[in-house]
N, C-alpha and C positions, 0 to 999 in steps of 0.2 A: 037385393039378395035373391030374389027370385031368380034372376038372370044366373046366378052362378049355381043355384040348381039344377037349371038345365045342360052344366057345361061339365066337360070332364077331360079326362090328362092335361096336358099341356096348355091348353084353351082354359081350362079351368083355371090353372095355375097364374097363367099371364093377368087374370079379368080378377083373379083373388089379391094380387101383388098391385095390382093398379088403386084399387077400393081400399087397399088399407096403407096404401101412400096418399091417397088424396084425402081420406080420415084421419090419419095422423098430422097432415096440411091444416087441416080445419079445425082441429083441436089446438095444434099448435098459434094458429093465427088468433084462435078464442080465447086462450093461456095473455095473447101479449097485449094483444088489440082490448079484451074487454076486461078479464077475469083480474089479470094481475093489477090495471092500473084502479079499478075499482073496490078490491080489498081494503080496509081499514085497519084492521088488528094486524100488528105484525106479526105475530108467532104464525098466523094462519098461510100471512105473504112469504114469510122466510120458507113454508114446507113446498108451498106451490112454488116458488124458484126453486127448492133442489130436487123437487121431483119432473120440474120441465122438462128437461136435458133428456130423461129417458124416450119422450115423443120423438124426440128430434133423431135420439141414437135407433129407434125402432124403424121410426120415416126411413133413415138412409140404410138401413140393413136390408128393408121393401126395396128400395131401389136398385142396390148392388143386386141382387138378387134377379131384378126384373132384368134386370142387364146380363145377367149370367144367362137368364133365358132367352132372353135376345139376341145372344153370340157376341154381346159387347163385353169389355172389361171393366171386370168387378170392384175395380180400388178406384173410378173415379168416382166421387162422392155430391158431384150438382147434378142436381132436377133435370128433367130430362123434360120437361114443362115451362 
């Protein structure tokens, strides 16, 4: 976070759009990989399955985005990773 206090327009932007794609990466892999298959109670498991889906739609909105800034098109929707 430091790093992106020192940075500003465009430079900002690309290093802001990168850190909250590869957060929402990590949150999503933590959701599949550890959190989901280790819940027990289901009512708790059924809320984390339908609030997953938002990581995933926030991850790729980071992405089109980072690609509108890059001069790429914005409707492809794979990782650029």
């Amino acid at each position: 976070m430091a790093r992106l206090r020192a940075l500003k327009g465009a430079e900002f932007d690309r290093a802001f759009l990168r850190h909250e794609i590869d957060f929402h990466q990590a949150v999503i892999d933590a959701i599949n990989g550890t959190l989901l298959p280790a819940i027990q109670n289901d009512e708790l498991k059924a809320l984390v399955e339908k609030i997953a889906p938002a990581f995933h739609a926030h991850m790729v909105m980071a992405q089109q985005m980072e690609k509108t800034l890059a001069g790429g098109t914005a409707g492809d929707q794979t990782s650029s990773r």
